[in-house]
C-alpha positions, 0 to 999 in steps of 0.5 A: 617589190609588193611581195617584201613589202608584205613580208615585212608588214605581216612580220610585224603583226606576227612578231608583235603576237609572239612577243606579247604572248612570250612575255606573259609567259616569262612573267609567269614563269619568272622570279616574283619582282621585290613588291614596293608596297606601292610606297607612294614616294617611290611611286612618285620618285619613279615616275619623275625619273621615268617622265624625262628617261624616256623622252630622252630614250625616244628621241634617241630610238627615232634617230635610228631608222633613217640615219644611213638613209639621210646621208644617202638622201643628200648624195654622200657614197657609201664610202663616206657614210662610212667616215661619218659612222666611224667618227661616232664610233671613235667619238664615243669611245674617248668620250665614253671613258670619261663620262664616269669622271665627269659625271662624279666631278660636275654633277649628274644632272647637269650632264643630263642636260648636257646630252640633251643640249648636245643631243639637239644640236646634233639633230639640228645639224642633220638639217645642212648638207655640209660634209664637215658639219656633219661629221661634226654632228655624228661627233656630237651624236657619239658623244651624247650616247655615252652621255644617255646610257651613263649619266641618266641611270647613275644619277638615278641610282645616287638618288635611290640609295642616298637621297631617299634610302629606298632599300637597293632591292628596288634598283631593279625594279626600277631597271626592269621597267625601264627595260621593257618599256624602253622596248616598247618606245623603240617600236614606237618611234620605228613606226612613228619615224617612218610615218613622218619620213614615209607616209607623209613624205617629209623625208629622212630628216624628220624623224631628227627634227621630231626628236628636238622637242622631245630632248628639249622638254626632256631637259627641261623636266631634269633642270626643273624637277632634278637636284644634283648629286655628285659622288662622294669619292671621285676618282681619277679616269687614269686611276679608274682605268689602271685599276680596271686593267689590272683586275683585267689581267688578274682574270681569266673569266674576265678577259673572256668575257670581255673578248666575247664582249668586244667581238660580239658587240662590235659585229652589232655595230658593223650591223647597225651600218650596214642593214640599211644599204642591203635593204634600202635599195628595194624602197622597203619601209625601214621605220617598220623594218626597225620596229621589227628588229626591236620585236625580236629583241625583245622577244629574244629577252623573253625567251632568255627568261624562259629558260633562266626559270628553267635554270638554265645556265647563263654562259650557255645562253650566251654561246646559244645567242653567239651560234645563232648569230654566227648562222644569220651573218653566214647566211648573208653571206650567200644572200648579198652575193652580187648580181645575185641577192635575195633581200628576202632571206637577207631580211630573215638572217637580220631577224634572227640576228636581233633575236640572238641579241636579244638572249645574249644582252641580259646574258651578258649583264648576268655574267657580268654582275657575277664576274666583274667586281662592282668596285672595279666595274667602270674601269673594267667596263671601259676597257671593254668598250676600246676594242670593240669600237676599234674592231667596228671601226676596223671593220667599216673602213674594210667597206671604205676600201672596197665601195662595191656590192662585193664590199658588203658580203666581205663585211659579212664574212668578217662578222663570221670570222669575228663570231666564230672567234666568240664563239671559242671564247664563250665555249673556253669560259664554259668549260671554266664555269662548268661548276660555277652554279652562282652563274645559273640564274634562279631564286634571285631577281632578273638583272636587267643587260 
């Protein structure tokens, strides 16, 4: 017990050394960002967006240690557990191919604030030990994620480009700010949440509870500081989605891409469940082992900048990231063999799995920004995200079923099988784009996933 205690604890320190060290390295190497000349309004103009972004970001990432965890505090089975995540999943794929819609009919910033209103409520609700109401609670969860990662960044674009007509160059200047530090927030409330839940033994729910304060002020700051804006062409969701589909159809590069996508993503899904339950059970501090996993993205990241400045081709990186993945879940499969588990090994495939996220994101985002038609990309998008929260979901329920240790490694091997199945997708899409130099990365800036 003492011995994975200090693996995890000296990982830290050591992965914390790597990813500043490899990060210097790919801004060195990297494409020079467009230079701002420190125009003060948009200096000013950023920092407003940034100040209630990343609250909201914080108190989302503190939520994310302790969730599995809490439900298991308060006596729930795995099989349970297992319902409640699956209502978030569901929760956010109807709600989130509506957020779009919504967002351009009622106005950004007022769902900037709703997430914030809903967000909380949600947290509130962690504190009852009511089954009902915290199914309605992770409901309420699901809902606000899509909220966080549509409405926020949309409302800020609007204001960039019509209200202030900075020139779309700096969009990514921007995204890539955000990006980095929404790394670092991660790491910090990792740690932060398994102070206030460990250290100082408040227990699981305090990291939800901390979270509050932080998306009330946060929508406090949108409610006073933002104005409104709505688009100027508002489009059905049936329309956007049918038009979605039928570029779908039209594409075999896209559909590729979207069943990389879908399977991919939803083994991420399946892990964002079953990390704690393999881990959990050596009494392992799960705020670090967070921490940690946001390091290997991160690090991950920087190692796919690395070598886009080798012009290393996109679609390459994106199978190297799906290999590499597909050997951590393979990997666990022997390591979470019942009477026969090794936490140790189960912790390393983990990272590594992480690391592989971290090279596939900005992969992804690159491919996509050169495949997708921005005019078509929302309904594009949501059709993207059915399948894979219906293979996550899918997937869960494979545990419901089987609510033994032997249940877990079965999970496992059903993310091989959907990896490997990504994996022929990504290699089809190679050989597609083989001579598509436009998917080489290099002499523009660096898109963020």
């Amino acid at each position: 017990m003492a011995y994975l205690h200090f693996v995890v604890y000296s990982s830290f320190g050591c992965l914390v050394t790597l990813c500043v060290a490899l990060t210097v390295v790919a801004k060195r190497l990297g494409v020079q960002q467009q230079n701002t000349g420190n125009n003060p309004t948009f200096v000013q103009f950023q920092r407003k967006y940034f100040m209630a972004y990343f609250l909201a970001l914080a108190a989302d990432w503190l939520q994310g240690p302790y969730l599995y965890k809490l439900y298991s505090h308060y006596g729930f089975l795995e099989s349970q557990i297992t319902v409640l995540y699956v209502c978030g999943f569901a929760a956010s794929v109807i709600f989130g191919g509506m957020t779009s819609t919504l967002a351009d009919r009622f106005g950004r910033k007022k769902l900037c604030i709703t997430f914030c209103i809903v967000y909380s409520v949600s947290c509130f609700m962690k504190l009852s030990r009511s089954y009902g109401l915290l199914i309605i609670g992770r409901i309420l969860g699901g809902i606000s994620t899509s909220l966080l990662f549509t409405a926020f960044e949309a409302w800020y674009a609007h204001e960039h480009l019509e209200t202030h007509d900075f020139p779309k160059e700096w969009l990514s200047v921007t995204f890539s700010k955000a990006t980095l530090w929404n790394g670092v927030l991660a790491v910090a409330a990792g740690i932060i949440a398994n102070v206030f839940a460990g250290f100082f033994g408040f227990g699981p729910v305090a990291p939800f509870l901390l979270s509050i304060p932080l998306l009330m002020v946060a929508g406090a700051l949108v409610a006073m500081g933002w104005q409104e804006n709505y688009s100027d062409q508002r489009v059905s969701c049936s329309k956007t989605c049918g038009e979605g589909m039928r570029h779908i159809l039209s594409s075999r590069r896209m559909l590729l891409i979207g069943a990389m996508q879908s399977l991919y993503e939803s083994v991420m899904y399946i892990f964002i469940f079953i990390w704690t339950p393999v881990l959990d059970p050596f009494r392992l501090p799960l705020g670090v082992i967070f921490s940690n996993f946001m390091l290997c993205i991160m690090i991950g990241s920087a190692v796919y900048q690395i070598l886009t400045a080798f012009r290393q081709s996109a679609a390459v990186l994106v199978n190297v990231a799906i290999v590499i993945a597909l050997v951590s879940t393979l990997i666990c499969v022997g390591s979470t063999k019942p009477l026969h588990e090794h936490p140790t090994v189960s912790y390393v495939a983990f990272l590594s799995l992480e690391l592989a996220c971290g090279i596939y994101f900005p992969a992804m985002g690159f491919l996509r920004g050169k495949i997708l038609p921005e005019s078509h990309r929302a309904g594009i998008m949501n059709w993207f995200r059915v399948p894979l929260n219906l293979i996550a979901c899918i997937g869960l329920m494979v545990l419901h079923d089987d609510p033994t240790k032997a249940g877990t490694r079965h999970i496992f091997i059903i993310c091989s099988v959907l990896l490997a199945l990504a994996l022929c997708c990504g290699l089809k899409f190679r050989v597609l784009t083989r001579d598509s130099p436009e998917l080489i990365e290099h002499d523009t800036e660096i898109e963020t996933a």
